[in-house]
N, C-alpha and C positions, 0 to 999 in steps of 0.2 A: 504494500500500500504506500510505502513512503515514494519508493522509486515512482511508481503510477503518479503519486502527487507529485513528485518531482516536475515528471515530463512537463502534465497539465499547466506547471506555474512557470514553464522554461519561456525563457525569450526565444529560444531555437527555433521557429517554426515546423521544421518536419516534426522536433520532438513533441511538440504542445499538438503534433497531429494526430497525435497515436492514440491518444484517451480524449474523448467525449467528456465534456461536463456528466453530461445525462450518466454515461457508466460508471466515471470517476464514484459519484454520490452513490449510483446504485453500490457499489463495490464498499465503498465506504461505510453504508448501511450493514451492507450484511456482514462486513466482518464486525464492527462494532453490534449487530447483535448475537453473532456466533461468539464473541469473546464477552456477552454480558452472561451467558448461559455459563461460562466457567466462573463468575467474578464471584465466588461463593469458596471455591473449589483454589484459586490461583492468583496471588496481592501480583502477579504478572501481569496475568488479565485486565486488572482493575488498573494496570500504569498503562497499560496498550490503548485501553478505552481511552481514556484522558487523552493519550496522546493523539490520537483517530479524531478525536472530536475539535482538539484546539487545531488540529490540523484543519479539517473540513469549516471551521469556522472564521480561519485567517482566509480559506480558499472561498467559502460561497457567504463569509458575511453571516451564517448561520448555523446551526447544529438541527439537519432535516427530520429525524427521528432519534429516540434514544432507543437505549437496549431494552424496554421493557412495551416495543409499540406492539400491537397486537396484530397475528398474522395474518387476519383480514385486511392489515395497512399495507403490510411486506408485498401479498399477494396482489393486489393491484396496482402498485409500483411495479412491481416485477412483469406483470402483463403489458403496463403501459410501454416502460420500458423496451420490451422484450417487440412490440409491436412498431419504433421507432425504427429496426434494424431486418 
């Protein structure tokens, strides 16, 4: 995720070409809610989240979902998503 945010925030052009906002976020989402399912389990987890989310909030100005949105939220982000491509 870091390198994917990387590209995204590059002055490079080809590189800022490779990730999509739209997937960056989607991608962003789901590992920040796949590492909120361990944050119980792993104080790694719970420093990864942190770090996923100040990342996603310097990049889109916001924090789109947290780890506990419900997967009626996931699942049609993932559809809409998944239907831009």
């Amino acid at each position: 995720m870091l390198v994917l945010s990387a590209a995204y925030n590059s002055d490079i052009p080809w590189l800022k070409a490779l990730i999509s906002k739209q997937q960056l976020q989607y991608l962003l989402n789901r590992t920040i809610r796949f590492l909120g399912k361990l944050r119980h389990i792993s104080i790694t987890a719970v420093a990864d989240i942190s770090i996923l989310k100040t990342i996603e909030k310097k990049l889109f100005g916001f924090v789109t979902m947290s780890y506990d949105t419900p997967k009626t939220e996931i699942a049609s982000h993932h559809a809409s998503f998944s239907s831009d491509h």
